[in-house]
C-alpha positions as CSV (number, residue, x, y, z in Angstrom):
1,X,-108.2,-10.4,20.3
2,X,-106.8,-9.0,17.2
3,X,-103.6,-10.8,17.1
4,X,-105.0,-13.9,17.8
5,X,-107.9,-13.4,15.1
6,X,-104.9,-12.3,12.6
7,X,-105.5,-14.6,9.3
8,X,-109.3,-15.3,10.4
9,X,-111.1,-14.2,6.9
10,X,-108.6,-16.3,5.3
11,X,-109.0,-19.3,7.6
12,X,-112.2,-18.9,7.5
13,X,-112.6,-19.0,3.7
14,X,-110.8,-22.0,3.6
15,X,-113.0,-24.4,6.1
16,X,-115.7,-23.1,4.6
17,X,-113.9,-25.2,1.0
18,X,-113.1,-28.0,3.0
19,X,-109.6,-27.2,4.3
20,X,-109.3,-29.3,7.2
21,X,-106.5,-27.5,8.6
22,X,-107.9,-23.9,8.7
23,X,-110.7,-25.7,10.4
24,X,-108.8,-26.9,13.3
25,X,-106.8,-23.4,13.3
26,X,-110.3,-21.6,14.2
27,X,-110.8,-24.3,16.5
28,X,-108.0,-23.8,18.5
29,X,-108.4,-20.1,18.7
30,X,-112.0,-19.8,19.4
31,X,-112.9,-23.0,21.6
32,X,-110.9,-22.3,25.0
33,X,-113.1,-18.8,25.5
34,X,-116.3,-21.0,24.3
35,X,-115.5,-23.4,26.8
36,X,-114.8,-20.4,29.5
37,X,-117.8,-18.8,28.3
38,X,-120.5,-21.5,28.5
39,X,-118.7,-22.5,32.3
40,X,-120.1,-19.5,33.5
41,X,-123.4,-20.1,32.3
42,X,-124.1,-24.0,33.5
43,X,-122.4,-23.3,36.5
44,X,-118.9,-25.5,35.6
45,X,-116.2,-22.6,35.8
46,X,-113.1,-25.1,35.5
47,X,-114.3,-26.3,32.5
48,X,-113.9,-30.1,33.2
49,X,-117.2,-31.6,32.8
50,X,-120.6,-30.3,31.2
51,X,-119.3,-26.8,29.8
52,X,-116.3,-29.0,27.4
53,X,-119.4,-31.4,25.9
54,X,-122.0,-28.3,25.4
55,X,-119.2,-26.6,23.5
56,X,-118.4,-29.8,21.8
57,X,-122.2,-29.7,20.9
58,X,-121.7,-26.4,19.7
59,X,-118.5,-27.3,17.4
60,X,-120.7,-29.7,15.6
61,X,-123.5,-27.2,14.9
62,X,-120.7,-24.7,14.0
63,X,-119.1,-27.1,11.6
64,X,-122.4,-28.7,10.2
65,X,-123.3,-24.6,9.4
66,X,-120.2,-22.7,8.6
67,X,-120.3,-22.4,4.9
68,X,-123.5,-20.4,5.4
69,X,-121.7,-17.8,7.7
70,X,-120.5,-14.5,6.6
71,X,-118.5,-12.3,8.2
72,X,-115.1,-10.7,9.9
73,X,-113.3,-12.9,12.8
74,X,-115.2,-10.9,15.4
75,X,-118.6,-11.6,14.0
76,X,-117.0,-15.6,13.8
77,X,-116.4,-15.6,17.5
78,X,-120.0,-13.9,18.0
79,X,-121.6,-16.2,15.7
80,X,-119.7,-19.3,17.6
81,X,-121.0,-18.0,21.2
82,X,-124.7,-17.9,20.3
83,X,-124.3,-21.8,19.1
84,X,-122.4,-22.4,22.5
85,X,-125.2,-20.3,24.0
86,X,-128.3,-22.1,22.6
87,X,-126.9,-25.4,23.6
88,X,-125.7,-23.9,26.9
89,X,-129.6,-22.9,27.5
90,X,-130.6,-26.6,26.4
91,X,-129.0,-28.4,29.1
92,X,-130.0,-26.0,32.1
93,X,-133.5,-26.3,30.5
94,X,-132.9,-30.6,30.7
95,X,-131.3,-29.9,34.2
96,X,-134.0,-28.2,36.4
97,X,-131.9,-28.9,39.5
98,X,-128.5,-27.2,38.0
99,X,-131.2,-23.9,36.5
100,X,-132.6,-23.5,40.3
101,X,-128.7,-23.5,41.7
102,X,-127.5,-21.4,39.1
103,X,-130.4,-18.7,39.2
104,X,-130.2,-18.8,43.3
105,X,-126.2,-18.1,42.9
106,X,-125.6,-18.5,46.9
107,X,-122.9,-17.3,48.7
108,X,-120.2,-15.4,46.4
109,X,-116.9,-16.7,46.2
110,X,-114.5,-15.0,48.6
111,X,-114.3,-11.4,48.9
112,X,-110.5,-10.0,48.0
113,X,-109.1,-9.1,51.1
114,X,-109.8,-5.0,51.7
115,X,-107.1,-2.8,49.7
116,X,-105.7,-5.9,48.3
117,X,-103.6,-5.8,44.9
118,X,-103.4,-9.0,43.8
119,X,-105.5,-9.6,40.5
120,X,-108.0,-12.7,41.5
121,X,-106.6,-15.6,39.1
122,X,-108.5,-17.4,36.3
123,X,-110.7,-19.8,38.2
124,X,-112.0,-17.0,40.6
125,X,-112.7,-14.7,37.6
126,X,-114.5,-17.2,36.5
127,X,-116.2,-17.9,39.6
128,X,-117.2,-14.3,40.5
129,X,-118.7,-14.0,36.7
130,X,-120.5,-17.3,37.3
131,X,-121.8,-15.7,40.4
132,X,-123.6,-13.0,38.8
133,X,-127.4,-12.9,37.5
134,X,-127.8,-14.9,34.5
135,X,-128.5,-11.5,32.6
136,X,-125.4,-9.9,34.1
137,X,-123.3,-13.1,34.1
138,X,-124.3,-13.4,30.2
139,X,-122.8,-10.0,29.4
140,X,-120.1,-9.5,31.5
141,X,-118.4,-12.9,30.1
142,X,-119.0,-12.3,26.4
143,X,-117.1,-9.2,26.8
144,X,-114.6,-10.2,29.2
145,X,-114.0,-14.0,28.0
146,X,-115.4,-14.0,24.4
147,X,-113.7,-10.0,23.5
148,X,-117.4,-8.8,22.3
149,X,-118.5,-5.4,21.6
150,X,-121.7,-4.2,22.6
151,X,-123.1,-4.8,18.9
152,X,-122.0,-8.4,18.4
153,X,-123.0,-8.8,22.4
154,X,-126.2,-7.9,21.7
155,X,-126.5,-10.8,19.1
156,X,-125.7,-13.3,20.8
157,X,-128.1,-12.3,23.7
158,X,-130.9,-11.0,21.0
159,X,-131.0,-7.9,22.3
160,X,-129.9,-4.4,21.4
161,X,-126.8,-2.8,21.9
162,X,-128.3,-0.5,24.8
163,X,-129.3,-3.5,26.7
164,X,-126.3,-5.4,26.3
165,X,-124.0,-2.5,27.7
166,X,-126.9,-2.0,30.7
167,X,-126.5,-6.0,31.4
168,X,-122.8,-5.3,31.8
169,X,-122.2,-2.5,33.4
170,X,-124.7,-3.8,36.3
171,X,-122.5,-7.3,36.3
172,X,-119.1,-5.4,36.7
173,X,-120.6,-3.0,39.7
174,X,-121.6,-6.2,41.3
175,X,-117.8,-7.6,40.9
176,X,-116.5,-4.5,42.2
177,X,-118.4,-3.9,44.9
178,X,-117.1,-8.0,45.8
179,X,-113.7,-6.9,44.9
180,X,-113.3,-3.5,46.7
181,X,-112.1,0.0,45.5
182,X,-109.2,0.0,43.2
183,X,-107.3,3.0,42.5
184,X,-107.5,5.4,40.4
185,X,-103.6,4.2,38.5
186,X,-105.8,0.7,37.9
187,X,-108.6,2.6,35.7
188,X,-109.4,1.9,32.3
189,X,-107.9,5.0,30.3
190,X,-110.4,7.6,30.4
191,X,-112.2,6.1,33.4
192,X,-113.0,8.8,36.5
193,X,-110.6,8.1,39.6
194,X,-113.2,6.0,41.8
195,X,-115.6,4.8,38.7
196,X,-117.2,1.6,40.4
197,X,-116.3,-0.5,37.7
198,X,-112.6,0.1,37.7
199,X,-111.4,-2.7,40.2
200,X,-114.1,-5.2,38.0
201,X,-112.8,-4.3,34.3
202,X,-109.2,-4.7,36.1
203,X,-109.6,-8.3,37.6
204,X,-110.7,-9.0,33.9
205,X,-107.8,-7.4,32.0
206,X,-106.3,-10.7,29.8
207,X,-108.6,-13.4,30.9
């Protein structure tokens, strides 16, 4: 994310006085993970229907509030996800019938075929994440979609740090175990050969 976040204080700075055109330039960086991000949540993965109006709803909060926010780019993008969060939560809460589908999660989407090397595209990353507990889902996608640490994580959820890392870990064994073993060359650095989390974190590499 730090390439794409390059210039953020200054763009930033400059919405915050008005300037229309540092406005649209966070826009354009930070809505397509919102929109990713809150698809995984209201159970809309493409993000063709109800996840691009909550995180249009969110855009508006985000623009009626931003010359109170202070902080770095990442803290922007965590501050940005708990608006697309909140409003997120307010439609399952107006939507019983789309809350009861999401929390019973069904059938996952198909497993990758046994010893298979092909990296699941976007829309079944999506998917899988989708899949997951709400707790787990939550987690997994703000570090995977939105490029959260634990510490902003743990904001957005209002939770620690601890908790937010727990929730994540759990999600990404539940992908790998769906995905199958990947070796040990597909790691993160410093990962042990055969960590259960290594064929998870690398379906997720550059969503």
């Amino acid at each position: 994310m730090a390439e794409a976040d390059a210039g953020f204080p200054e763009a930033i700075r400059a919405a915050q006085a008005g300037d229309e055109t540092a406005f649209v330039h966070l826009y354009r960086t930070v809505h397509p993970c919102l929109v990713r991000y809150v698809g995984t949540l209201v159970g809309d993965a493409s993000g063709d229907g109800d996840a691009e109006e909550v995180a249009a709803g969110a855009w508006q909060d985000i623009a009626r509030d931003l010359r109170a926010f202070d902080g770095d780019a990442m803290c922007f993008r965590a501050w940005c996800a708990r608006s697309a969060r909140t409003r997120a939560l307010a439609r399952l809460h107006d939507r019983p019938g789309r809350r009861a589908r999401r929390r019973g999660r069904g059938r996952p989407p198909a497993r990758h075929p046994e010893g298979g090397r092909e990296r699941p595209d976007g829309g079944r990353s999506l998917a899988l994440i989708a899949w997951l507990p709400r707790a787990e889902a939550d987690a997994v996608a703000l570090r995977a979609i939105v490029g959260l640490d634990d510490e902003q994580a743990a904001y957005v959820l209002g939770t620690s740090p601890a908790a937010a890392r727990s929730a994540a870990l759990r999600g990404l064994r539940l992908l790998a175990d769906q995905l199958g073993e990947a070796a040990a060359d597909d790691c993160p650095p410093g990962a042990p050969a055969g960590d259960a989390t290594c064929s998870a974190t690398w379906m997720l590499r550059g969503m």
